[in-house]
C-alpha positions in Angstrom: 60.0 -51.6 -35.3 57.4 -51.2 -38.1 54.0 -53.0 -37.8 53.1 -54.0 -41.9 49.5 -53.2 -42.9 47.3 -56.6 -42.8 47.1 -58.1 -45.9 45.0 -60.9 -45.6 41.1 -61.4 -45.1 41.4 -63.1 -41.5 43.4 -60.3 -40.4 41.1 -57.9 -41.9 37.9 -59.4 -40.3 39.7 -59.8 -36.8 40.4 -55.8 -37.9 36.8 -55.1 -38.1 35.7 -57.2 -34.2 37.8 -55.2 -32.0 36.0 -53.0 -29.8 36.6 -49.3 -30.7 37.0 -46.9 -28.1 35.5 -43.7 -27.7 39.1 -42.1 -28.0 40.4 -39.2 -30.9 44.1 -39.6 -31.1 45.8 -36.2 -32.3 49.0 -37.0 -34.2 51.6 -34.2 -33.9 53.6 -34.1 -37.5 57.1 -32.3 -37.7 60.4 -33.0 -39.0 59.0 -33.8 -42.2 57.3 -36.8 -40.8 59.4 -39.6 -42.5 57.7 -42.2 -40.0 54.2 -41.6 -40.7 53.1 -44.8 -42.3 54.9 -46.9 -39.1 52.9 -44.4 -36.6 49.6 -44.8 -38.4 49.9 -48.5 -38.7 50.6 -48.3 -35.2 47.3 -46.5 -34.1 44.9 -48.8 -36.8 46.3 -52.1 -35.6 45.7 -51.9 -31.4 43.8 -54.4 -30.2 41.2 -51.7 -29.0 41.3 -49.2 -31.9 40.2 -45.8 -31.5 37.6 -44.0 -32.5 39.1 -41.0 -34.7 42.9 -40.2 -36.0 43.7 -36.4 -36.3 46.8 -35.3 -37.6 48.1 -32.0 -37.2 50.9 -30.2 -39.3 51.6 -26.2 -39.5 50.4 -25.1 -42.8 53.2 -23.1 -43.4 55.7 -26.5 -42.8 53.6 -29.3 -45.0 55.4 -32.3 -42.9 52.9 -34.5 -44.4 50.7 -35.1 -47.4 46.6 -35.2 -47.2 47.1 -38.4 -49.5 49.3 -39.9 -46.9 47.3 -39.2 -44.3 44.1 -40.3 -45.9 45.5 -43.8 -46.6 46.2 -44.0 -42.9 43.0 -43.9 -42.2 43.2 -40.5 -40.5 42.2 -36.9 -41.3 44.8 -33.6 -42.0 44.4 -30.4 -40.1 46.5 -27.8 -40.6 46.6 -24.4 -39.1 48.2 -20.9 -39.5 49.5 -20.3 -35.7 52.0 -23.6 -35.4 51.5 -27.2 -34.2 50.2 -26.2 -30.7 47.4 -24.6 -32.0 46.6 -26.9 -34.6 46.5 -29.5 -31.5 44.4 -27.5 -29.5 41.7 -27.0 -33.0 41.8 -30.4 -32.9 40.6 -31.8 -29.4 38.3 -29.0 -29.8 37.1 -30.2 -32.9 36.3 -34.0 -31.7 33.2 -35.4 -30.4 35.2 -38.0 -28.7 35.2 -37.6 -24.7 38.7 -39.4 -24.4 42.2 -37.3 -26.1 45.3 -39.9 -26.9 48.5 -38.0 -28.3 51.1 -39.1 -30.4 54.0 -37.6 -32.8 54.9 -39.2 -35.9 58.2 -40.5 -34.9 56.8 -42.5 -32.1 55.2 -45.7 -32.1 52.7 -47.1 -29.7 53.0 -51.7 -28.3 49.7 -52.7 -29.8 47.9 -53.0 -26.3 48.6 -49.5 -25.6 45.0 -48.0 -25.7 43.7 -51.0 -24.6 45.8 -51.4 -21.4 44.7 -47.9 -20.6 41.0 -47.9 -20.7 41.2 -51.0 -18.7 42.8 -48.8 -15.8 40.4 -46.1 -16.7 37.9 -49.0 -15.4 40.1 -49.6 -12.2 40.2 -45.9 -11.7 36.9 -44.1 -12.2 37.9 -41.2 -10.9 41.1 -40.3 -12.3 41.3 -37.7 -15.4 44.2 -39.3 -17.2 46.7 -42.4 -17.6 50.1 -42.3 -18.3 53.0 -45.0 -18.8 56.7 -45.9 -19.0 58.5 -45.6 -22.7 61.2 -46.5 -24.1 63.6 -45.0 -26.3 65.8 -46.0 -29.2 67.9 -44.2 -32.1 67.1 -44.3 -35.8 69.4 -46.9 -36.0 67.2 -49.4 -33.4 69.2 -49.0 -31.3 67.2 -49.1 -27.9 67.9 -47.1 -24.5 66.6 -47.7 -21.4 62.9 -46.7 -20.1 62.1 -43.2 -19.4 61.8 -44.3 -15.7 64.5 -46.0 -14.9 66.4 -42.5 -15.9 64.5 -40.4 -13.4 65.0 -41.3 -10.0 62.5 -38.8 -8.7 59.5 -40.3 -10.6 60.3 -43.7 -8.0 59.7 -41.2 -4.9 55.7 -41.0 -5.7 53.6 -42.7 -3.4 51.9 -45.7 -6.1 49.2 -48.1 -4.4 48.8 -51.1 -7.2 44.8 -51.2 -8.3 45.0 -54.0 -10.6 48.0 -56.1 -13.0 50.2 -53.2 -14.1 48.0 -50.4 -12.8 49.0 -47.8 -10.0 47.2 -45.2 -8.2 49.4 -42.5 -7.7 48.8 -40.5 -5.0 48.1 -36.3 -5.3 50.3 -34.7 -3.7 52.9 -36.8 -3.8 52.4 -36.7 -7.9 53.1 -33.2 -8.1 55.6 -32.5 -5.9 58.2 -35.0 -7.6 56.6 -33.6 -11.3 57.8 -30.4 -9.9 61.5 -31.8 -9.7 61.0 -32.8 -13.8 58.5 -33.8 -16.8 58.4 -37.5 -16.8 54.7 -37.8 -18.4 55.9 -37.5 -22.4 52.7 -36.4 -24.0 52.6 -39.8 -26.5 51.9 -42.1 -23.4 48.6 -40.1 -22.0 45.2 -40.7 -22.5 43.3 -38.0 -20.9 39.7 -36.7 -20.6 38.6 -33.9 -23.6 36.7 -32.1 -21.1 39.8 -31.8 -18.5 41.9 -30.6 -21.5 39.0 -28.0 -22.7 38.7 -26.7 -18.8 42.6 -26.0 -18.2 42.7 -24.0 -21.2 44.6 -26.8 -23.6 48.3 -26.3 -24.9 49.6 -22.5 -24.7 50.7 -21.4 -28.2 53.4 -19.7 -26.9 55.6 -22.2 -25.8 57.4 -23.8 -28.1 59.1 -26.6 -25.7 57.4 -26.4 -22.2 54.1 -26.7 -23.1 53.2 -30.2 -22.4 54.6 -29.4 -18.5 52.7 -26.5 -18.7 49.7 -28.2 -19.8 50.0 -31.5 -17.1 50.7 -28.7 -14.7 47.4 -27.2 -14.8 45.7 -30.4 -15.4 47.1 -31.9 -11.8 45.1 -28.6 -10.4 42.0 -30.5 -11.2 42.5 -34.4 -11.2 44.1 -37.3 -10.4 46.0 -39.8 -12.3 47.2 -43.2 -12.5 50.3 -44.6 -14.1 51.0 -47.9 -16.0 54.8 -48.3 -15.4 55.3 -50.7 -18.4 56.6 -49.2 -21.7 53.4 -48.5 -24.1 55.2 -46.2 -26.4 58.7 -46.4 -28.2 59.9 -42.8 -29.0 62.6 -42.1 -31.7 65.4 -40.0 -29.6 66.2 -37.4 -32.2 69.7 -36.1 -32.4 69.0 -32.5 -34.2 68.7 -30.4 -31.4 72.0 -31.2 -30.3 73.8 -30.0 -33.6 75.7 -26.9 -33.0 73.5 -24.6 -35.0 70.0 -25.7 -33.4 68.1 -23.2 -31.5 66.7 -25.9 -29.2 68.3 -24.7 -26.2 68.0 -21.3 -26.6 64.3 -21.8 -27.4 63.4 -23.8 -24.1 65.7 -21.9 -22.3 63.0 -18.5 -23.5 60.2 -21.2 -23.0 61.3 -21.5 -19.4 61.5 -17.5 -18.7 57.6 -17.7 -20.4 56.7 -20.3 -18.4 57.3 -19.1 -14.9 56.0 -15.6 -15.8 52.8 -16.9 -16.9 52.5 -19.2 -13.9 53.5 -16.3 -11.7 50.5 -14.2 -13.3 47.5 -16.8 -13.0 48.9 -19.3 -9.5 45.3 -20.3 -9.3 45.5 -22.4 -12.5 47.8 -24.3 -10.8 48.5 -27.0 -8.0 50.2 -26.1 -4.6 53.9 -25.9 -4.6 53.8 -24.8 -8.0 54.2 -20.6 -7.6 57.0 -21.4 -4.5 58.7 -23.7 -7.1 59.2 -21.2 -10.0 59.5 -18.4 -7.8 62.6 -19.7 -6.1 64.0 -20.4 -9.6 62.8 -17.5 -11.4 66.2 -15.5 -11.2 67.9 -18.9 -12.3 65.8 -19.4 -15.6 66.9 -15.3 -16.5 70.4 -16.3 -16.4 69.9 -19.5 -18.7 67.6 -17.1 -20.6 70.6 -14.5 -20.9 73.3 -16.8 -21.7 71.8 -18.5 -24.6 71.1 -15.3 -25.5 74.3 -13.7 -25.7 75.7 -16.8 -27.5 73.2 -15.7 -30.2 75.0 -12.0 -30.3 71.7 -9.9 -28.7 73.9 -8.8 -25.7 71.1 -5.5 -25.0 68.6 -8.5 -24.4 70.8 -10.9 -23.0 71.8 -7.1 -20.3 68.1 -7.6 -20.0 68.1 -11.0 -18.9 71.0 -10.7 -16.5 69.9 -7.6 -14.6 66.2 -9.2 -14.1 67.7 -12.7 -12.9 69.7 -10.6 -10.3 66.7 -8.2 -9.5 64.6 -11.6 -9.0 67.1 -13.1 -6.6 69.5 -14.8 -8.9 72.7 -14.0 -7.2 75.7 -11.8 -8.1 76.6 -14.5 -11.2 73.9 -12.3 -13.2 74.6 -8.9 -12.6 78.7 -9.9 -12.9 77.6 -11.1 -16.4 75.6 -8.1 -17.0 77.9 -5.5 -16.1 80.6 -7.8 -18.1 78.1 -7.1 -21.3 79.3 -3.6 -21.5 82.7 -4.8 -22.5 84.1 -5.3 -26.0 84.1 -9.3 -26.8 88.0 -9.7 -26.3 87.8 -8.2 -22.9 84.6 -9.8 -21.8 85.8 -13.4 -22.9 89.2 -13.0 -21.2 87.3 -11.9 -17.7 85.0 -14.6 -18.3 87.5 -17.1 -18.2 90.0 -15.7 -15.5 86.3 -15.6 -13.5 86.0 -19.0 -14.0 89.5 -20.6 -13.7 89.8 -18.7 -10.1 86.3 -20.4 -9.1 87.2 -23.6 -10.0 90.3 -23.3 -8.1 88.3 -21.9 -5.2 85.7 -24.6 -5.0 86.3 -28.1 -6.4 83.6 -30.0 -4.8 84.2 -33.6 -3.7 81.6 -36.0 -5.0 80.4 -36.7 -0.9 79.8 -32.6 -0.4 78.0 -31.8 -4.0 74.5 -31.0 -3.1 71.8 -31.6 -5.6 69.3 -29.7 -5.9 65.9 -29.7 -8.0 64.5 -27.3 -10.1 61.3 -27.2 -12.6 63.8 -28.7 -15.3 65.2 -31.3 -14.2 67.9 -31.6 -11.2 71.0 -29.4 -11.2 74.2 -29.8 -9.1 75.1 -26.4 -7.3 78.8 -26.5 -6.9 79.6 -22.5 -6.2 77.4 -22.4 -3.0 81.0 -25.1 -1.7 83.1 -22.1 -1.4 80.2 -20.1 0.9 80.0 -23.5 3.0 84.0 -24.4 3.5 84.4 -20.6 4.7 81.6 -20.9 7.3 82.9 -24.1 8.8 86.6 -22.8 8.9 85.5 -19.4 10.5 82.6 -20.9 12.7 82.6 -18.1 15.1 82.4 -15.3 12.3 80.0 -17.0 10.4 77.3 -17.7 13.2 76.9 -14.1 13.5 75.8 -13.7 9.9 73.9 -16.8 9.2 71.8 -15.8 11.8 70.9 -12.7 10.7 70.3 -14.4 7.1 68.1 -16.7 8.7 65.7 -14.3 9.9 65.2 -12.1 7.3 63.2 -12.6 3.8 65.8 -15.4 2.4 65.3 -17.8 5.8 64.1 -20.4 3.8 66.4 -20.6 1.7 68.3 -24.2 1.2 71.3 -22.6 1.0 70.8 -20.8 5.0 69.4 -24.4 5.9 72.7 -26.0 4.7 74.5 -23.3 6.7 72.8 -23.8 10.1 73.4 -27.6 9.9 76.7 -26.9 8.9 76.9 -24.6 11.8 75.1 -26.7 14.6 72.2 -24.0 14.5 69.6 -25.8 12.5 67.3 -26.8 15.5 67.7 -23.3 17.3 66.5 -21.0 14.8 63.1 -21.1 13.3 62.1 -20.2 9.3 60.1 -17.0 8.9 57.9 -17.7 6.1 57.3 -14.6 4.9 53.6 -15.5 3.0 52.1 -16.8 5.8 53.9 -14.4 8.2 54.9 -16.7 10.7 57.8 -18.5 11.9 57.8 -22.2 11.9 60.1 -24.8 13.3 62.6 -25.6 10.3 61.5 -29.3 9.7 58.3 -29.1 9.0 59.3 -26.0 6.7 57.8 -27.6 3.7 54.5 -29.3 5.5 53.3 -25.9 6.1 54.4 -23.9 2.9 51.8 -26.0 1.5 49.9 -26.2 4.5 45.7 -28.0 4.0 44.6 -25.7 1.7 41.1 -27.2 1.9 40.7 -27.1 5.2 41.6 -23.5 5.9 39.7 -22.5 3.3 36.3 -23.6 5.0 37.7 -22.8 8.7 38.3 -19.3 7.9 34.6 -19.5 5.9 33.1 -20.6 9.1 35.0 -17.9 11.6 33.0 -14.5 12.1 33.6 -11.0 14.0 32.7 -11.9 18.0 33.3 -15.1 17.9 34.9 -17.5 20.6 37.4 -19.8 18.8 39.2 -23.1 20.1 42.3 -24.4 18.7 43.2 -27.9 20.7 46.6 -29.0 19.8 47.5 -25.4 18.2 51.7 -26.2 17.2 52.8 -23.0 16.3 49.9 -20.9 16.0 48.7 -21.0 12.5 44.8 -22.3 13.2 44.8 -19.7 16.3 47.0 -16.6 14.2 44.3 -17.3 11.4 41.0 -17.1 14.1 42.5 -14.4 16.1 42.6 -11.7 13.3 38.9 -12.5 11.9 37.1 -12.4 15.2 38.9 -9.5 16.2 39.0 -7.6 19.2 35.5 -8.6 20.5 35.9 -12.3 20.1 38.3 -14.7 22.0 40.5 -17.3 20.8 41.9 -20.4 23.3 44.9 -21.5 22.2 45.9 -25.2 23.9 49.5 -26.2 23.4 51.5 -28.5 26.0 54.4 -28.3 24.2 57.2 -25.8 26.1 58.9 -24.9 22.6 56.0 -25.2 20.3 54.4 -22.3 22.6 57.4 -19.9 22.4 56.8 -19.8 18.7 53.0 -19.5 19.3 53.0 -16.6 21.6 55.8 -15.1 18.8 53.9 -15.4 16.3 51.1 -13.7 18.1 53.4 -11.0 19.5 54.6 -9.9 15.8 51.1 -9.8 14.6 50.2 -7.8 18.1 47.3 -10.1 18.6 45.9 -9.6 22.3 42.9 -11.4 21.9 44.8 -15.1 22.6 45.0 -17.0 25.9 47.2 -19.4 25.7 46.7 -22.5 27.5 49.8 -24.4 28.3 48.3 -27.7 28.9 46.7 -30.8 27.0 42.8 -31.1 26.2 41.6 -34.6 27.2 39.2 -36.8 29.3 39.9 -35.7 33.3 42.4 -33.4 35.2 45.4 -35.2 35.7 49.3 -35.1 35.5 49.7 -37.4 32.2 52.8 -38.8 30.4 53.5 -37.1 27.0 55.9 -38.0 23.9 58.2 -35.6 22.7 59.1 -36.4 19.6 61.9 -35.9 16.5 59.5 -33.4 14.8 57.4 -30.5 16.5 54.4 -31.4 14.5 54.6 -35.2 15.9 54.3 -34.4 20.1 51.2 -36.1 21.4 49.6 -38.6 24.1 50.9 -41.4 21.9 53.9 -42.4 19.6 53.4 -41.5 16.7 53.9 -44.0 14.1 56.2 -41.1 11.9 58.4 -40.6 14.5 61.9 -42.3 14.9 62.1 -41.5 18.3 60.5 -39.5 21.5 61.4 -39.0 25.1 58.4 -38.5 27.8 57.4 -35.3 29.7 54.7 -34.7 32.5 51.8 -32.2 31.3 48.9 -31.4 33.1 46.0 -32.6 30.9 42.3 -30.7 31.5 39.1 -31.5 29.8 37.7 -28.4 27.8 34.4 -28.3 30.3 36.7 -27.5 32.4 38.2 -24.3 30.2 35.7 -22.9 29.0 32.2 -21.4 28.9 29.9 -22.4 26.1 28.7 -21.4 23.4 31.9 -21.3 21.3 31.4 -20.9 17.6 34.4 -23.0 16.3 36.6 -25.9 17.5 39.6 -27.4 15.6 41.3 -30.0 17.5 44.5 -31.9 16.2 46.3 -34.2 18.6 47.6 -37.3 16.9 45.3 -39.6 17.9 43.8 -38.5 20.8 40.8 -36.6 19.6 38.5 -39.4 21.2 39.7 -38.2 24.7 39.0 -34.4 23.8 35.9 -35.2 22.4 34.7 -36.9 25.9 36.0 -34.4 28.0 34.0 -31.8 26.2 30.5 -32.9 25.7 29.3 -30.0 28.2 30.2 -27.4 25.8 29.8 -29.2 22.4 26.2 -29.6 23.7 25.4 -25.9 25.1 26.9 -24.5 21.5 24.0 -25.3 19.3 25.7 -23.1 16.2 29.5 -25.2 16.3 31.5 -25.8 13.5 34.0 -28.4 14.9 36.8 -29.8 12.8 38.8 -32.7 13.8 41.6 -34.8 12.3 40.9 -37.6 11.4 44.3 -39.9 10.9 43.5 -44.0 10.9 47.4 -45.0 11.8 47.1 -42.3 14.8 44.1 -43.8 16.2 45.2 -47.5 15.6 48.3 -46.5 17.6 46.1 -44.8 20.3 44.2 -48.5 20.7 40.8 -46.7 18.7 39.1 -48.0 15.5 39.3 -44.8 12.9 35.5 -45.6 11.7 34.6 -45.3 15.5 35.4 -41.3 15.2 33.0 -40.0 12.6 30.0 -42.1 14.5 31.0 -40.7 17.9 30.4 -37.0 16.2 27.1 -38.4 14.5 26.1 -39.4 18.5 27.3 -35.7 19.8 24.1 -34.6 17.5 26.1 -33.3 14.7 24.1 -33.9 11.6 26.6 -32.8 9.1 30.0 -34.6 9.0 31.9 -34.1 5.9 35.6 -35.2 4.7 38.0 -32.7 3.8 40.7 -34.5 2.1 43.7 -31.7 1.0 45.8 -34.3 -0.4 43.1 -34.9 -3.2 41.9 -30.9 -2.7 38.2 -31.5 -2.3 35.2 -32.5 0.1 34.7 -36.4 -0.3 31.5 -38.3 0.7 31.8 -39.4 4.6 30.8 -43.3 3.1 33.0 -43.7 0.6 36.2 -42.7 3.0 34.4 -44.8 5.6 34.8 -48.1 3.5 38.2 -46.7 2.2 39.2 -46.8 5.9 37.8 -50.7 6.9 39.2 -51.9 4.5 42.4 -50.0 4.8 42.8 -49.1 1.3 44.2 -45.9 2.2 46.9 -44.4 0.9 50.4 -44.1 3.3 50.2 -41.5 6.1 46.9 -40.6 4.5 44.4 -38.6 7.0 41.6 -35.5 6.0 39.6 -33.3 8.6 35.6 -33.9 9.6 34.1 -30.8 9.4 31.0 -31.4 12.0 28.2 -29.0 12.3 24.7 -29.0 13.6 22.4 -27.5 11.2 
């Protein structure tokens, strides 16, 4: 596994031609650093060198010598606060506008840094590159790749750029990072000025602060991923000795981690605050065990009684009430405690639910013994489950799992309690992260008075949103054809006591007609066409009216969402977008709805552009930010999209 130094004048001269790239590599030292000269050799002998070696050691550890360093060809930096804050001097330190990391018992292929700027040239616009790994023992003995061990990283929607290089797409990114860390910090290469904005590594975390770190930096960029192994990473065996505080120390990291999160949820992307606030009483408990094992039973009490405050369950205040007992007693409950749940619940491998978490993913085999009593008392249970299910814990998996159990998971909707609304249960997770970008600039462009149009309004969350900023003297139209999508509306708007709606229950189109509609296997799906998401629909008559028809101009704003239909509202309306000279109109834009509706998607944005509207911009909330109308235009004709993939034009006059 070692690469020798060169020792002869051709390999020194085909040294000194390789292109050097403007990249500071920051080597993390630790352990004593017995690998040094193999991770140094490593770095000096890629085809495309870098610019700068840094490597950091705590000055209170001395892992490594400046002599050894020196002959590396690097520089030694030590500081007083540990090895995250020696890292952080150092990419602060650099002139170099590209940050590699690496720790001295890994080892980069030679083409590492060189495969990686060249899908920095694929990929202009992503922030940071990442790749597969693999991992052997200090024996050579190698393991399989980090991928192939982490079946959520293979969920990520990946569009191949070039040989090797993938795209991955946003949102899609975070949510499975969410389920577990697979970006280890010796296979990025990311931009300095990305690291310097997000506020670098936190000192104080002594485990989580790479996730941490790639947490906030997914707030602000993209990336792409190279899914061959670059790097080969020593699997170290010490934190698995008996003695080793490893898991007590991540298990505090964790407790750290979702507090600080928590405290500053702008720093980081959507999902993340649901995500660790769902698990928050969980990582208490972990915190609280580890912690007893270490004898500190008044902080481990501490733990306990916060997991339970925080939602954790009656595992954690059993254990903290258990605290108060002498150690004979307390390990003898313990056990009879656990010999009568096993008995309880064995779970069969067909009814063990998995379930993810920030660390990794867990199986929950207590919530067996809640689900086998439901479906043996069925008539008992319904009772309760539905009195769960409305209140603040409605969206939990656990009440999910109980009303399909139950035959009750289509009848009762989730209350989110954030948004104050109930929604139907499968699209539960589409709208608790719900186009951030585009509410953000329809609620900037909603004022006090004004008339408000929502076409295609679902459950009410556009026309809930519109109804409480124009208030009282304004007026919001609410169109919904849907039967069961507008019970939920006009419950939405009845616990919010809004009296300023009329709901319309009809479809906005071209002429007054009766016209066939599809029904399909999600609420969010019902439209004029099949959509191409859903595996089935059945047909209904609606009454379909053009908005001239509705309603008296000038309206002030118009969001219209129908699955591929918008054409057809657009030419049923040109009365009233003409007489409203001051409209903010926002439209969906979705290419495989409008293929399946027999329209070309570029044919949308020009049919605004002929309506007079001067100012049509793209708000994509999948890459969370305003994209040039051109370059989504030639992403479109050329259907280099990316699955599913569709934004909002925001259209105004002036």
């Amino acid at each position: 596994m070692s690469i020798g130094d060169p020792s002869t004048a051709r390999e020194r001269a085909t040294q000194a031609s390789r292109p050097t790239l403007p990249v500071a590599v920051v080597m993390t030292a630790h352990s004593g650093a017995p690998f040094l000269k193999e991770a140094l050799d490593g770095i000096r002998e890629q085809t495309a060198p870098a610019a700068e070696v840094i490597v950091v050691d705590d000055i209170f550890d001395h892992n490594v010598t400046a002599e050894g360093v020196q002959a590396g060809g690097a520089r030694l930096l030590r500081h007083p606060l540990g090895l995250n804050a020696a890292r952080n001097a150092a990419i602060v330190g650099t002139t170099q506008p590209w940050i590699a990391f690496m720790d001295t018992d890994d080892e980069w292929v030679r083409h590492k840094l060189e495969a990686q700027w060249g899908a920095i040239a694929t990929c202009p616009d992503v922030g940071a590159v990442f790749s597969n790994c693999w991992e052997f023992d200090t024996e050579g003995v190698t393991w399989r790749a980090l991928f192939e061990r982490l079946p959520h990283y293979w969920a990520i929607e990946r569009r191949a750029v070039a040989s090797g290089v993938k795209y991955c797409e946003h949102e899609s990114l975070v949510r499975q990072f969410l389920l577990g860390n697979f970006i280890w910090r010796s296979t990025m290469l990311v931009r300095r000025d990305l690291l310097l904005r997000v506020g670098l590594f936190e000192p104080a975390l002594a485990h989580l602060e790479d996730r941490d770190c790639w947490l906030r930096l997914l707030a602000l960029t993209r990336m792409a991923v190279i899914e061959e192994p670059l790097m080969w990473s020593r699997s170290s065996l010490t934190h698995r000795a008996p003695d080793s505080p490893w898991e007590y120390e991540t298990a505090l990291d964790a407790v750290r981690l979702s507090e600080r999160i928590l405290a500053d949820p702008v720093q980081y992307p959507p999902g993340t605050t649901e995500r660790y606030t769902a698990d928050r009483g969980r990582c208490y408990l972990t915190a609280g065990r580890f912690t007893e094992e270490r004898g500190d039973l008044v902080q481990a009490r501490r733990y306990y009684f916060r997991g339970w405050r925080l939602g954790g369950g009656v595992r954690p205040l059993g254990l903290g009430i258990l605290s108060y007992f002498p150690a004979p007693v307390r390990h003898h409950l313990k056990g009879a405690l656990s010999r009568l749940r096993t008995a309880g619940a064995t779970p069969t491998r067909s009814s063990r639910r998995i379930i993810a978490s920030p660390d990794g993913i867990h199986a929950m085999r207590r919530s067996d013994m809640v689900r086998r009593l439901a479906q043996c008392c069925p008539s008992a249970a319904r009772p309760l489950v539905r009195l769960v299910a409305k209140s603040r814990f409605s969206c939990h998996w656990l009440v999910n799992a109980l009303l399909q159990d139950l035959g009750m998971y289509d009848r009762i909707p989730a209350y989110i309690a954030s948004l104050d609304l109930y929604v139907p249960r499968e699209v539960l997770d589409f709208y608790l992260n719900f186009e951030p970008l585009t509410q953000e600039y329809f609620r900037q462009a909603l004022a006090p008075g004004m008339t408000v149009v929502d076409v295609g309004a679902h459950i009410g969350y556009y026309t809930v949103l519109a109804a409480s900023v124009v208030g009282a003297q304004g007026a919001v139209y609410a169109i919904e054809p849907c039967a069961d999508n507008r019970r939920l509306l006009e419950r939405n708007l009845r616990r919010r006591a809004l009296t300023n709606v009329t709901v319309c229950p009809c479809a906005a189109g071209r002429v007054s007609q009766s016209r066939a509609f599809h029904v399909a296997d999600s609420s969010a799906l019902h439209a004029f066409y099949a959509h191409p998401l859903s595996r089935g629909t059945r047909t209904i008559a609606v009454q379909e009216r053009p908005l001239d028809e509705l309603l008296d101009p000038p309206v002030g704003v118009i969001k219209i969402d129908v699955e591929g239909a918008e054409m057809e509202v657009l030419a049923g309306a040109e009365n009233v977008l003409r007489r409203s000279p001051k409209l903010s109109l926002f439209v969906e834009w979705n290419p495989d709805c409008l293929e399946a509706a027999g329209c070309d998607p570029a044919v949308l944005p020009a049919r605004l552009a002929a309506l007079g509207f001067s100012q049509i911009r793209v708000l994509d909330d999948r890459a969370q930010r305003v994209r040039d109308l051109e370059e989504v235009l030639a992403m479109v004709r050329g259907r280099e999209q990316p699955p599913s993939w569709y934004a909002t034009l925001w259209a105004t006059k002036r």
